[in-house]
Structures are given as structure tokens and as C-alpha cells.
mmCIF file of the protein (N, C-alpha, C, O) and its ligand, coordinates in Angstrom:
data_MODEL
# 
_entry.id   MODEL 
# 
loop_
_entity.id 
_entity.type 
_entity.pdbx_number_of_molecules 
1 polymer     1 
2 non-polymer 1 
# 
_entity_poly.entity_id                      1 
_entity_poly.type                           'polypeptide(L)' 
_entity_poly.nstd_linkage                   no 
_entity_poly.nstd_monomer                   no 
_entity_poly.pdbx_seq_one_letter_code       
;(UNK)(UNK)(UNK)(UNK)(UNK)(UNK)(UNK)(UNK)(UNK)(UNK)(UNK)(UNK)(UNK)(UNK)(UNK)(UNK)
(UNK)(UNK)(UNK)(UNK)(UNK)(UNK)(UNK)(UNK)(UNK)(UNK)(UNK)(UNK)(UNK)(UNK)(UNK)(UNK)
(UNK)(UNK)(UNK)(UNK)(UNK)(UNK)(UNK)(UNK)(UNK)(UNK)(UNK)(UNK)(UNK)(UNK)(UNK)(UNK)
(UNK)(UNK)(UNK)(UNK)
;
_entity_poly.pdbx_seq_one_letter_code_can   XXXXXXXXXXXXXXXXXXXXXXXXXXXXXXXXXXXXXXXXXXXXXXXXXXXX 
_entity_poly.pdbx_strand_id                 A 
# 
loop_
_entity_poly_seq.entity_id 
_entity_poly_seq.num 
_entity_poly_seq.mon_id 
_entity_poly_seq.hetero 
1 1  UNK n 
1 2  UNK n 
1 3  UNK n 
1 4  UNK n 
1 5  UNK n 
1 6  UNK n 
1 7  UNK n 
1 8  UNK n 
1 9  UNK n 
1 10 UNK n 
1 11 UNK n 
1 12 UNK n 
1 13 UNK n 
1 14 UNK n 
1 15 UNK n 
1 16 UNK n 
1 17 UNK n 
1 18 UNK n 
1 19 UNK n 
1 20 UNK n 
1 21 UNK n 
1 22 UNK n 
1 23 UNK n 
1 24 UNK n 
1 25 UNK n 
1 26 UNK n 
1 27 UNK n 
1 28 UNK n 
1 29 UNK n 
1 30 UNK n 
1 31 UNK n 
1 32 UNK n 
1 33 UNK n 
1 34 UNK n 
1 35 UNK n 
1 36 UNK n 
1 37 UNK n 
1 38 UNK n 
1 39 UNK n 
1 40 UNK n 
1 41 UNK n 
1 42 UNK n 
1 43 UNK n 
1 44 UNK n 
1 45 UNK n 
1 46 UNK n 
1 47 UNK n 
1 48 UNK n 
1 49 UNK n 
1 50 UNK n 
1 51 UNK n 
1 52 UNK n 
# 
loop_
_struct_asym.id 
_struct_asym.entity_id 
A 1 
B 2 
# 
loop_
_chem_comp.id 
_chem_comp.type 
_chem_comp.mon_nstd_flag 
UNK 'L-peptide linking' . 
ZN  non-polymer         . 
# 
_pdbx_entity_nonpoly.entity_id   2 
_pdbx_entity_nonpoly.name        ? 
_pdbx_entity_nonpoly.comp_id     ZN 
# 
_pdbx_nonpoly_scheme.asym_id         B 
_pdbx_nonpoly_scheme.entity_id       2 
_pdbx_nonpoly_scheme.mon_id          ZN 
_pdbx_nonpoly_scheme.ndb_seq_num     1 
_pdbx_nonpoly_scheme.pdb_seq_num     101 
_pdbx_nonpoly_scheme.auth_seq_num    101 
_pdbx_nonpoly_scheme.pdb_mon_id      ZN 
_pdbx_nonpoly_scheme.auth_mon_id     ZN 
_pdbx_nonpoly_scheme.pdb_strand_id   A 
_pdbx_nonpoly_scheme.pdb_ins_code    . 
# 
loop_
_atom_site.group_PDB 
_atom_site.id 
_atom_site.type_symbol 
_atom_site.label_atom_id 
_atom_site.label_alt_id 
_atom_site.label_comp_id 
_atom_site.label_asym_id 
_atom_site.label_entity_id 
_atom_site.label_seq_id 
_atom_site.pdbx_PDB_ins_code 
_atom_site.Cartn_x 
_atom_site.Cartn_y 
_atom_site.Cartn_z 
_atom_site.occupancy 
_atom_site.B_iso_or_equiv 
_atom_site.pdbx_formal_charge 
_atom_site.auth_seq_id 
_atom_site.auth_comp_id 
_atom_site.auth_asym_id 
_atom_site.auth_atom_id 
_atom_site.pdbx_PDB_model_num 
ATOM   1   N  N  . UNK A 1 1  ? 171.474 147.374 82.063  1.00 0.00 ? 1   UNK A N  1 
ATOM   2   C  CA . UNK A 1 1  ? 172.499 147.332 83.127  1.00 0.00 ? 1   UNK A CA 1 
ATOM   3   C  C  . UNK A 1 1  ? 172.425 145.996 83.859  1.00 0.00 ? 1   UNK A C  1 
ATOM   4   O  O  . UNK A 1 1  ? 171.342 145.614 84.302  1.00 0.00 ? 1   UNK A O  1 
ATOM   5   N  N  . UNK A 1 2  ? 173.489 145.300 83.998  1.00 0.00 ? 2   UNK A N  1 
ATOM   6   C  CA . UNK A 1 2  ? 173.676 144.031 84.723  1.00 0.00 ? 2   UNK A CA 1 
ATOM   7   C  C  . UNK A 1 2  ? 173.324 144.499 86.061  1.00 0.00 ? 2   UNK A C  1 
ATOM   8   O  O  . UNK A 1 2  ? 173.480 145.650 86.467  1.00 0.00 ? 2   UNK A O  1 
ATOM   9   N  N  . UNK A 1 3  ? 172.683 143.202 86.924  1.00 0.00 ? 3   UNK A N  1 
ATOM   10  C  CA . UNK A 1 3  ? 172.506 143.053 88.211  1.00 0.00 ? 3   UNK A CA 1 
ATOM   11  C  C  . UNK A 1 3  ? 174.300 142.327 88.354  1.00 0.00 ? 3   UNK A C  1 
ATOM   12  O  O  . UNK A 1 3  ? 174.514 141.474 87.493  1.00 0.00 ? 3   UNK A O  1 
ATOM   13  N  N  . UNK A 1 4  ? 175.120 142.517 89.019  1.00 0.00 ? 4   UNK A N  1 
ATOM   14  C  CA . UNK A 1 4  ? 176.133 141.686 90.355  1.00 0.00 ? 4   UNK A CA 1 
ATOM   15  C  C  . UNK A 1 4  ? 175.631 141.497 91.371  1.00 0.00 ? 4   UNK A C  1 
ATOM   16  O  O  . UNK A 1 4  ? 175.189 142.343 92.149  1.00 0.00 ? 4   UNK A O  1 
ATOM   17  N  N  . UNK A 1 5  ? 175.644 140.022 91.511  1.00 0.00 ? 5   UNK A N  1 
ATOM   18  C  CA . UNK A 1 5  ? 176.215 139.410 92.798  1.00 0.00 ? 5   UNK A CA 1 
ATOM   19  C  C  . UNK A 1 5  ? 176.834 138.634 93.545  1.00 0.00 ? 5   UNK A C  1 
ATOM   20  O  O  . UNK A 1 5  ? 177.203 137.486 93.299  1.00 0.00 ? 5   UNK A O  1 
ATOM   21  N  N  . UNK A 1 6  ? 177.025 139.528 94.921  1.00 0.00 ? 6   UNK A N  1 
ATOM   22  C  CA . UNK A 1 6  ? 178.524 139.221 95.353  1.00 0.00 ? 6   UNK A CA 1 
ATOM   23  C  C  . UNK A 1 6  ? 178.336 137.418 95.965  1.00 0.00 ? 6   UNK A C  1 
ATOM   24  O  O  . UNK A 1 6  ? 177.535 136.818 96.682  1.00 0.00 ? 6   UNK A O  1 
ATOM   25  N  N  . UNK A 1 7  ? 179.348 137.139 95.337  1.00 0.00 ? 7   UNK A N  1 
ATOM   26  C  CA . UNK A 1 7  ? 179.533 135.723 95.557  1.00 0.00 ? 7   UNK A CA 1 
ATOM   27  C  C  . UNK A 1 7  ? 180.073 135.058 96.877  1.00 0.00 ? 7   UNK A C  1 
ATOM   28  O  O  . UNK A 1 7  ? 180.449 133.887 96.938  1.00 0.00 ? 7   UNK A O  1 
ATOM   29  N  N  . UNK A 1 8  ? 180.064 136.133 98.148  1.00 0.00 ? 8   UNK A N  1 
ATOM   30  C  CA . UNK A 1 8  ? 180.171 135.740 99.563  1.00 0.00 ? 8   UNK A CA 1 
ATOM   31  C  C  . UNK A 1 8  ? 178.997 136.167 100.101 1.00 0.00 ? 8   UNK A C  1 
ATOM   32  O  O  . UNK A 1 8  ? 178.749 135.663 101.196 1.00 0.00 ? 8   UNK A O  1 
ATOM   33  N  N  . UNK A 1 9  ? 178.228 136.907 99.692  1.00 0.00 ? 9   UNK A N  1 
ATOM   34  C  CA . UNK A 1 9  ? 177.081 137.220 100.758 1.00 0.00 ? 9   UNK A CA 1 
ATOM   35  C  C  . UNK A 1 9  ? 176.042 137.075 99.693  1.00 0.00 ? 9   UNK A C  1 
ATOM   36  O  O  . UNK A 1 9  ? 174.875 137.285 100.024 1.00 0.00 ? 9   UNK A O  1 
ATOM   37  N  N  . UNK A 1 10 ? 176.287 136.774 98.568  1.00 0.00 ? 10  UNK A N  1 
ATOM   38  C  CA . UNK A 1 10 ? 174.863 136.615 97.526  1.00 0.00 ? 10  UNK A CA 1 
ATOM   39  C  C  . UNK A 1 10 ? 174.113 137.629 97.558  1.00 0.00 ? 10  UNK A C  1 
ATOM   40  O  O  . UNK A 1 10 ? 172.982 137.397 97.129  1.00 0.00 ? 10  UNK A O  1 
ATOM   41  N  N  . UNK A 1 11 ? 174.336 138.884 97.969  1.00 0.00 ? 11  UNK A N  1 
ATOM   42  C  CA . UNK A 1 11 ? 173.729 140.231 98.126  1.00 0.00 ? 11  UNK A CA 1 
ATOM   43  C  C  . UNK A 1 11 ? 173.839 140.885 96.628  1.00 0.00 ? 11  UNK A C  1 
ATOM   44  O  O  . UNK A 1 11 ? 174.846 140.648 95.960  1.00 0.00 ? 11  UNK A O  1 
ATOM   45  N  N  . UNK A 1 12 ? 172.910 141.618 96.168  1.00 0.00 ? 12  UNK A N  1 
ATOM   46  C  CA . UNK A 1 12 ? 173.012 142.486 94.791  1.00 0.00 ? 12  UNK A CA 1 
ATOM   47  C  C  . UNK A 1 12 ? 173.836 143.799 95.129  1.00 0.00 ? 12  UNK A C  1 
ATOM   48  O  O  . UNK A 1 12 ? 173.832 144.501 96.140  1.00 0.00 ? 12  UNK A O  1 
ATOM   49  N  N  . UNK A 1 13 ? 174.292 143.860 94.364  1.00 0.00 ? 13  UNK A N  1 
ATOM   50  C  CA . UNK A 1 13 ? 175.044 145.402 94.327  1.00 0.00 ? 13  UNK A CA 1 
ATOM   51  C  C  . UNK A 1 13 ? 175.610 145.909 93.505  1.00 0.00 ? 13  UNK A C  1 
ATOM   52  O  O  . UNK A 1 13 ? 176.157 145.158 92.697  1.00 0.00 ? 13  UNK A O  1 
ATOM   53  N  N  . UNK A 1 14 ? 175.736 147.209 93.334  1.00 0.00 ? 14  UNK A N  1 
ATOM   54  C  CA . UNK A 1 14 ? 176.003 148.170 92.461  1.00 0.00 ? 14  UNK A CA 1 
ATOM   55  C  C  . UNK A 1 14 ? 177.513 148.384 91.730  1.00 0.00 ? 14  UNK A C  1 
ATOM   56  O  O  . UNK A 1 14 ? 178.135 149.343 92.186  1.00 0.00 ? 14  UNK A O  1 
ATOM   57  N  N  . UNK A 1 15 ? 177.911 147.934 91.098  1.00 0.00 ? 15  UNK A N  1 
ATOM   58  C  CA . UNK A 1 15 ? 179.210 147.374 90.608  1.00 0.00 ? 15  UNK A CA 1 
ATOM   59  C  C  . UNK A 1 15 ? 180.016 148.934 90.600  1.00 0.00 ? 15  UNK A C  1 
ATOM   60  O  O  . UNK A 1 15 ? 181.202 149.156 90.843  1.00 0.00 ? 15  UNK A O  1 
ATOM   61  N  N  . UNK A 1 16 ? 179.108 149.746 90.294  1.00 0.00 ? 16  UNK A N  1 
ATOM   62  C  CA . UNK A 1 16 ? 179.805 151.246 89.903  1.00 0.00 ? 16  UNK A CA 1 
ATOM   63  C  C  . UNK A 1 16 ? 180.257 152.117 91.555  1.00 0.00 ? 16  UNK A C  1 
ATOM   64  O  O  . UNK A 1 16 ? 181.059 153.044 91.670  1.00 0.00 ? 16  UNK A O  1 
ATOM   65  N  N  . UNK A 1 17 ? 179.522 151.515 92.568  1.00 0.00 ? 17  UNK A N  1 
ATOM   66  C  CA . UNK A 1 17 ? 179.980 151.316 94.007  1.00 0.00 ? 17  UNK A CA 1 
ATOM   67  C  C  . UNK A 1 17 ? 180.881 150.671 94.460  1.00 0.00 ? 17  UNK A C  1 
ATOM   68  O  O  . UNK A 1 17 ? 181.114 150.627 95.668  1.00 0.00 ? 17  UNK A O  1 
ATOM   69  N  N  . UNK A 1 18 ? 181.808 149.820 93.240  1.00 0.00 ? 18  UNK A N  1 
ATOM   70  C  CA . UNK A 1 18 ? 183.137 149.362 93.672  1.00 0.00 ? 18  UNK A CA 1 
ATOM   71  C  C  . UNK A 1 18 ? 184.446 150.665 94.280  1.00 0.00 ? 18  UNK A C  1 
ATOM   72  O  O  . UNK A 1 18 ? 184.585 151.833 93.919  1.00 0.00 ? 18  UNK A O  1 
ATOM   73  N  N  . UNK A 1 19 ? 185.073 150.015 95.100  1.00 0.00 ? 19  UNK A N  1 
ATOM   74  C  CA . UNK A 1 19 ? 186.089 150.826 95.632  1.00 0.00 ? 19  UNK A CA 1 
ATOM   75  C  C  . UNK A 1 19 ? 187.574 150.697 94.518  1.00 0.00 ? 19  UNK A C  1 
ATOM   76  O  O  . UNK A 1 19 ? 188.015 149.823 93.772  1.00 0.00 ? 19  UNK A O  1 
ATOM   77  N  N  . UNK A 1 20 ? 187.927 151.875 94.852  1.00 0.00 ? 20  UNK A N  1 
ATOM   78  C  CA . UNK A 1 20 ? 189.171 152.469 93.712  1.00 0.00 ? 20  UNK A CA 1 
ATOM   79  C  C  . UNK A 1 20 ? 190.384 151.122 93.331  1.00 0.00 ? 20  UNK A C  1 
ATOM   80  O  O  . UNK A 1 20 ? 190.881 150.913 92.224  1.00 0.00 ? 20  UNK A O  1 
ATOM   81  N  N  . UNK A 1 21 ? 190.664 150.281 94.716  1.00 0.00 ? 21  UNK A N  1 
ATOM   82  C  CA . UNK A 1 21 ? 191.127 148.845 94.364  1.00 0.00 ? 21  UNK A CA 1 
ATOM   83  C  C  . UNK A 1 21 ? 190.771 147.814 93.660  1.00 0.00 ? 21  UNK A C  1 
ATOM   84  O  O  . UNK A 1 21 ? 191.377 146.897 93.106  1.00 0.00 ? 21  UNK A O  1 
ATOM   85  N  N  . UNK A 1 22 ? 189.293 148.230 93.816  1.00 0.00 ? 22  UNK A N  1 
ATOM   86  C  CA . UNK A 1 22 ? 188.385 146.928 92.877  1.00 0.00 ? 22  UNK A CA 1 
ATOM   87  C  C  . UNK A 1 22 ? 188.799 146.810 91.690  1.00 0.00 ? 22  UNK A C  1 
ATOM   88  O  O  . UNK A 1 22 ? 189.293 145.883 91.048  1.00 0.00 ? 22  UNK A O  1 
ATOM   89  N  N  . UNK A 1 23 ? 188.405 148.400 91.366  1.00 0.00 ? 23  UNK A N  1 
ATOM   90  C  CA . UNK A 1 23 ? 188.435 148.692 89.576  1.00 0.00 ? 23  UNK A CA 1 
ATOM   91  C  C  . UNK A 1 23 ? 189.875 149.083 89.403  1.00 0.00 ? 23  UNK A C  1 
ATOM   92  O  O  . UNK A 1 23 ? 189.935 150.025 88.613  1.00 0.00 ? 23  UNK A O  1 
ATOM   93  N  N  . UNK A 1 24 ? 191.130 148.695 89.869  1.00 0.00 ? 24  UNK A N  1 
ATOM   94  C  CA . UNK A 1 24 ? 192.208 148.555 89.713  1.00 0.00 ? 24  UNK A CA 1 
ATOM   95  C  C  . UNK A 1 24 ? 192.806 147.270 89.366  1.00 0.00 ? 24  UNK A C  1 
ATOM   96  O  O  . UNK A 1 24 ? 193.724 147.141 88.556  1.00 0.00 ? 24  UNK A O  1 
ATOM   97  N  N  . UNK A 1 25 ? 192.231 146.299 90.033  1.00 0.00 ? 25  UNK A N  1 
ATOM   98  C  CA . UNK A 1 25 ? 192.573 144.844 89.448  1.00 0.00 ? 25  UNK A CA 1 
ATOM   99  C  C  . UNK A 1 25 ? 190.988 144.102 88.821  1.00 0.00 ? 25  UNK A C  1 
ATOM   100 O  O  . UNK A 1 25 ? 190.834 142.894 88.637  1.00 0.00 ? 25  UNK A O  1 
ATOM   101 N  N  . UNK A 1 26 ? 189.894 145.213 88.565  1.00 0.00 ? 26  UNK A N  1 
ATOM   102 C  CA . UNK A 1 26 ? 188.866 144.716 87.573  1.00 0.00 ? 26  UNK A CA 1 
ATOM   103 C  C  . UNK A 1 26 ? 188.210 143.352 88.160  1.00 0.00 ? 26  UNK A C  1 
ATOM   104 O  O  . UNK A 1 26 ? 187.808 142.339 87.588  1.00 0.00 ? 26  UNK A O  1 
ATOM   105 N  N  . UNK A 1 27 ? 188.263 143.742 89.587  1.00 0.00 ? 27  UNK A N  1 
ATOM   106 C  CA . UNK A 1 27 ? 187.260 142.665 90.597  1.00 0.00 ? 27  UNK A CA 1 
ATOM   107 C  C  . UNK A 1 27 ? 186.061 143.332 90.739  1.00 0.00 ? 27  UNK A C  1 
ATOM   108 O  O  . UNK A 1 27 ? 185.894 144.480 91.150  1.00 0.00 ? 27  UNK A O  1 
ATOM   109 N  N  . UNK A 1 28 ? 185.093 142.389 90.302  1.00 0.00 ? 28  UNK A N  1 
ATOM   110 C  CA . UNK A 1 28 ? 183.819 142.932 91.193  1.00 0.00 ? 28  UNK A CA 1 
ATOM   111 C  C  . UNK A 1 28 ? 182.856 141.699 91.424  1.00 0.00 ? 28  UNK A C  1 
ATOM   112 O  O  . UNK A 1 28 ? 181.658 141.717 91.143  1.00 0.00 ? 28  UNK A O  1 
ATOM   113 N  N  . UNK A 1 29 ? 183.374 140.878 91.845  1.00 0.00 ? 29  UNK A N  1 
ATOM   114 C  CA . UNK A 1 29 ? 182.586 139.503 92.414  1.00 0.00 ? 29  UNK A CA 1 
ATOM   115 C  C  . UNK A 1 29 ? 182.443 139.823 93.934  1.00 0.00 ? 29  UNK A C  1 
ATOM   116 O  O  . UNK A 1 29 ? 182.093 138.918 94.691  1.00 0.00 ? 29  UNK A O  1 
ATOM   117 N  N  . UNK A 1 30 ? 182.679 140.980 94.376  1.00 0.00 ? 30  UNK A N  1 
ATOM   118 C  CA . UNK A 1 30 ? 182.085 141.230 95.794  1.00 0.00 ? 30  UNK A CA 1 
ATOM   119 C  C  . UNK A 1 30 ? 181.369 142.486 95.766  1.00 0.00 ? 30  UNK A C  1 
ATOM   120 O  O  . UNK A 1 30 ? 181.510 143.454 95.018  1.00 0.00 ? 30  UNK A O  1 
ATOM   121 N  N  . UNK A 1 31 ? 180.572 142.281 96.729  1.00 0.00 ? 31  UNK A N  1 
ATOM   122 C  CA . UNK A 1 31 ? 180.191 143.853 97.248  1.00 0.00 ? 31  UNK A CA 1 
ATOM   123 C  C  . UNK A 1 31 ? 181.046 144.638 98.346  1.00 0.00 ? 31  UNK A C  1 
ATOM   124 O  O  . UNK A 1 31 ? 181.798 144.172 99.201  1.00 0.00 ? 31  UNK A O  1 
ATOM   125 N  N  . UNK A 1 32 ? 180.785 145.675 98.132  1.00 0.00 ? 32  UNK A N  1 
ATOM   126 C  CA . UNK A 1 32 ? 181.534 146.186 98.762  1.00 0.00 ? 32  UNK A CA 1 
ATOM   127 C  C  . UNK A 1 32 ? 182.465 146.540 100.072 1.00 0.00 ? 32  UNK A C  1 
ATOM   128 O  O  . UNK A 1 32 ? 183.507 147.158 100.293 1.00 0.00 ? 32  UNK A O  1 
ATOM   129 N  N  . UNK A 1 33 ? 181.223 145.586 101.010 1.00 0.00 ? 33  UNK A N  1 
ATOM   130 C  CA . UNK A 1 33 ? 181.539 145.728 102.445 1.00 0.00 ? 33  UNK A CA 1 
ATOM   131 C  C  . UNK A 1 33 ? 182.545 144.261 102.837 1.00 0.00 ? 33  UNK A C  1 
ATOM   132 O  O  . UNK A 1 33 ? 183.357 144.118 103.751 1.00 0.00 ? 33  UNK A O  1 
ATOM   133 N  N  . UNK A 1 34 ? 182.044 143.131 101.574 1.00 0.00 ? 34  UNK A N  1 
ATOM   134 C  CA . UNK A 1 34 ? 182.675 142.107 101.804 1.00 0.00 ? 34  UNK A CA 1 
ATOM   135 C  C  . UNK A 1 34 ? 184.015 142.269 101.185 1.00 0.00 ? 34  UNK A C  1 
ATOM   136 O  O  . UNK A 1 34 ? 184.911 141.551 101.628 1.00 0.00 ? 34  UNK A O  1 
ATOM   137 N  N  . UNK A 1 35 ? 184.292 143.104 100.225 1.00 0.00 ? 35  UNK A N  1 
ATOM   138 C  CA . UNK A 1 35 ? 185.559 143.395 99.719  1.00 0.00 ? 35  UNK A CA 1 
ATOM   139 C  C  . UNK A 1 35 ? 186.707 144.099 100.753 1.00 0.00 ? 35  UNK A C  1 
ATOM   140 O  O  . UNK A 1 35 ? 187.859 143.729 100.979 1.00 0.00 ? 35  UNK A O  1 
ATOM   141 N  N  . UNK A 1 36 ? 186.095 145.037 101.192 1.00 0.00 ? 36  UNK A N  1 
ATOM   142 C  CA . UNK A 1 36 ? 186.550 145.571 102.815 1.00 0.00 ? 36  UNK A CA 1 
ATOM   143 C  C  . UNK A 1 36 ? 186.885 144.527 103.646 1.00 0.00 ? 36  UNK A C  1 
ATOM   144 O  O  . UNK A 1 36 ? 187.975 144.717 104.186 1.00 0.00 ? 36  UNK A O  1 
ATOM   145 N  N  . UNK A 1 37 ? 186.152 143.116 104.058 1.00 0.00 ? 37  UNK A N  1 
ATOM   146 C  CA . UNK A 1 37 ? 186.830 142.482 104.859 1.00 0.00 ? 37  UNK A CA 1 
ATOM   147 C  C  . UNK A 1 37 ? 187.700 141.404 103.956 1.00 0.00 ? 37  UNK A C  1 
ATOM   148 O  O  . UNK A 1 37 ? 188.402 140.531 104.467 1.00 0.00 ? 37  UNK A O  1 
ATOM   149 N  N  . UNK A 1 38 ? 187.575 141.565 102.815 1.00 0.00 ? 38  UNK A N  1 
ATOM   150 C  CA . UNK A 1 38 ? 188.593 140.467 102.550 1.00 0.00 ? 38  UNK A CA 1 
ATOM   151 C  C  . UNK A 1 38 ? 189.858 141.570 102.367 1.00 0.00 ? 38  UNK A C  1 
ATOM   152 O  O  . UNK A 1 38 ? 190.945 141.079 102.671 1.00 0.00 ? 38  UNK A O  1 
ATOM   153 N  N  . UNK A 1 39 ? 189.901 142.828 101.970 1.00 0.00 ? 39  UNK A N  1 
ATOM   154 C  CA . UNK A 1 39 ? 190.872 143.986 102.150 1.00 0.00 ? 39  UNK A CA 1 
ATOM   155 C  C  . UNK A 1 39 ? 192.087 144.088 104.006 1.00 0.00 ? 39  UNK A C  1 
ATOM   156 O  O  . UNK A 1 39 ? 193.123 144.560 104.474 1.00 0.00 ? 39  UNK A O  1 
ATOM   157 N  N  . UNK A 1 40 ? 190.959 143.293 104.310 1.00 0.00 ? 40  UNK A N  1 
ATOM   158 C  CA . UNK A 1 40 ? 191.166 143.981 105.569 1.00 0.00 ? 40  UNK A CA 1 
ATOM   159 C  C  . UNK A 1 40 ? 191.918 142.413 106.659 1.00 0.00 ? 40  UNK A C  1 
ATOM   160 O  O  . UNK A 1 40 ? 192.773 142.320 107.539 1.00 0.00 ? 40  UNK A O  1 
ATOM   161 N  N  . UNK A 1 41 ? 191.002 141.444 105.943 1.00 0.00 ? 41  UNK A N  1 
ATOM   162 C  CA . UNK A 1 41 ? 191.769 140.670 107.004 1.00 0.00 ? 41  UNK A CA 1 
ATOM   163 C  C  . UNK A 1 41 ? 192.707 139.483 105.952 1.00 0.00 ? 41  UNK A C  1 
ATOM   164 O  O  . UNK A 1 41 ? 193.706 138.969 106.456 1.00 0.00 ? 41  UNK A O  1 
ATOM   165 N  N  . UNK A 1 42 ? 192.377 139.172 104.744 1.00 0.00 ? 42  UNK A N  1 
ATOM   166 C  CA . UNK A 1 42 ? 193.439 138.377 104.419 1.00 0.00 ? 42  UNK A CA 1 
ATOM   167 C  C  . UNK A 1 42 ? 193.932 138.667 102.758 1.00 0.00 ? 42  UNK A C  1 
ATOM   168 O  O  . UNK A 1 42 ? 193.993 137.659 102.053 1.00 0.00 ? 42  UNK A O  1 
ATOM   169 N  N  . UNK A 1 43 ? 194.174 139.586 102.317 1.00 0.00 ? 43  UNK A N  1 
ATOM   170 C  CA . UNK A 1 43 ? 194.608 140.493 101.087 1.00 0.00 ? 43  UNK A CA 1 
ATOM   171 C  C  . UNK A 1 43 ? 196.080 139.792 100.698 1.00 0.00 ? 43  UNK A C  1 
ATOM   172 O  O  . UNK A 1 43 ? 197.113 139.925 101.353 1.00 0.00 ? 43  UNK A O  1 
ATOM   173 N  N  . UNK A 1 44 ? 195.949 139.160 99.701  1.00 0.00 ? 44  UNK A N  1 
ATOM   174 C  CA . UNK A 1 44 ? 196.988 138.430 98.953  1.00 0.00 ? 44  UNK A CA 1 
ATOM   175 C  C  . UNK A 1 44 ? 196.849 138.060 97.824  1.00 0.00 ? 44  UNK A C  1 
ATOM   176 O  O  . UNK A 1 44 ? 195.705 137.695 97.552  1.00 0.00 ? 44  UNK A O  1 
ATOM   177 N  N  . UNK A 1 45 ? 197.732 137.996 96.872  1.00 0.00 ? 45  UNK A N  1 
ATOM   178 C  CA . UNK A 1 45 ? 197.499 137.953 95.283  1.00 0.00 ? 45  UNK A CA 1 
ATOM   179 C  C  . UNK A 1 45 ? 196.505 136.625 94.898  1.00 0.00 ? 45  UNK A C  1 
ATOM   180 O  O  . UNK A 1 45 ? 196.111 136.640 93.732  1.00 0.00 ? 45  UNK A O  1 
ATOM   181 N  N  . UNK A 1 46 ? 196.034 135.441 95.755  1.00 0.00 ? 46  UNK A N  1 
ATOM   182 C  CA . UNK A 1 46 ? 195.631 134.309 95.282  1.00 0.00 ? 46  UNK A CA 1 
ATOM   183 C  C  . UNK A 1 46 ? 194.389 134.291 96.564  1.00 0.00 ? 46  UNK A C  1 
ATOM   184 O  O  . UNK A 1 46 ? 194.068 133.268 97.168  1.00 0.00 ? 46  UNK A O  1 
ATOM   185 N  N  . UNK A 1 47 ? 193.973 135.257 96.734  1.00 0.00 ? 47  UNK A N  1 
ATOM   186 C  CA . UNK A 1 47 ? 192.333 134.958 97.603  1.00 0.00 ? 47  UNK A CA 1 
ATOM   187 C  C  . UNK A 1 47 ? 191.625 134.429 97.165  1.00 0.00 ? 47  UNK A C  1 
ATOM   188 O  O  . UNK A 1 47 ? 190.842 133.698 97.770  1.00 0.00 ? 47  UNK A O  1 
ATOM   189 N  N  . UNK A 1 48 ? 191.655 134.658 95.630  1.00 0.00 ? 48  UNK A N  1 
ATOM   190 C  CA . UNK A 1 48 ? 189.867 134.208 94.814  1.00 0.00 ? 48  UNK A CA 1 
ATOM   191 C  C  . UNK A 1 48 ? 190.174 132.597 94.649  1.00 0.00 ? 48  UNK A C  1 
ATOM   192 O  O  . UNK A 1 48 ? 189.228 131.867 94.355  1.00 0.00 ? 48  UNK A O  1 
ATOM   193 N  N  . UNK A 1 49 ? 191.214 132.153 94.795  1.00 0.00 ? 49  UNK A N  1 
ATOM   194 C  CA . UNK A 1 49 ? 191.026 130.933 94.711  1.00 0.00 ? 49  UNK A CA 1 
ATOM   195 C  C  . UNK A 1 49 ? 190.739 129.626 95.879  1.00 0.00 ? 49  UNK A C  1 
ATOM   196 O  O  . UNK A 1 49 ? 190.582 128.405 95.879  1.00 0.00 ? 49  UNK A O  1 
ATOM   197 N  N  . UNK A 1 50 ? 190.799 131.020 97.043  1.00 0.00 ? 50  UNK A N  1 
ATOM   198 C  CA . UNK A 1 50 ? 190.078 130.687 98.505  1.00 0.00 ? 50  UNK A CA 1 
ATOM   199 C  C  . UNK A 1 50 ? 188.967 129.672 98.189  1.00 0.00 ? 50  UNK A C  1 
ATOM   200 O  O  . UNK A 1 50 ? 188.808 128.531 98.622  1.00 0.00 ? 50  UNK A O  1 
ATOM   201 N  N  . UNK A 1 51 ? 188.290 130.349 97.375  1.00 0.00 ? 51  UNK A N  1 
ATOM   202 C  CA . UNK A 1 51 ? 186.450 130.632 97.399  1.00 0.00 ? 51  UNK A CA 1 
ATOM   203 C  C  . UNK A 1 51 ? 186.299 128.992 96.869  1.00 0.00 ? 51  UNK A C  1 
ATOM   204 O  O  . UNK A 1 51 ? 185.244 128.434 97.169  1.00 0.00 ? 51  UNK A O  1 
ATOM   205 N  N  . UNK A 1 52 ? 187.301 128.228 96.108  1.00 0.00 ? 52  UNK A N  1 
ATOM   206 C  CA . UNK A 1 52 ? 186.376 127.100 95.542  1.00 0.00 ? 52  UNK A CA 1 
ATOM   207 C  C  . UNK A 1 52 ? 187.020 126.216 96.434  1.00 0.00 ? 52  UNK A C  1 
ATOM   208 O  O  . UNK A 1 52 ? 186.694 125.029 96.469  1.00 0.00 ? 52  UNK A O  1 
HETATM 209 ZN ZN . ZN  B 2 .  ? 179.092 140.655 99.879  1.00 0.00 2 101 ZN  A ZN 1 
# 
């Protein structure tokens, strides 16, 4: 079983602990709580390209 980790908080986590949106568009470069705030405060089709 792969270790993930989330690539905003560098925290390990449990990929199968993704939320029902995650595994709808087959994201799991976050954990979960950080997925919640990117859910929560800036949710738009081109976030991940925030990150570089
Ligand atoms: Zn995180």
C-alpha cells in the first residue's frame, strides 16, 4: 500500500479517507482537511495549477 502525501501540508494520509469529491475527479494530492479548505475557500476547475 502506497504512503500519500499531501502536497500542502506534507502530512501522510490515508488516500482511502478521501472525501466523495476527491474520488470523483480522482484527486488525492491532499489530505483531507486541506482539501476541505481548498473546497471551501477557493474551488474552481484550475486550483492545482495554483500550487506551482
Ligand atoms: Zn494537507
Amino acid at each position: 500500500m502506497a504512503n500519500y502525501y499531501c502536497v500542502m501540508c506534507s502530512s501522510e494520509f490515508d488516500p482511502s479517507d478521501a472525501t466523495f469529491e476527491q474520488l470523483l475527479v480522482n484527486d488525492t494530492f491532499f489530505c483531507r482537511r486541506c482539501w476541505t479548505d481548498i473546497m471551501t475557500s477557493e474551488y474552481d476547475s484550475d486550483y492545482v495549477l495554483q500550487l506551482s
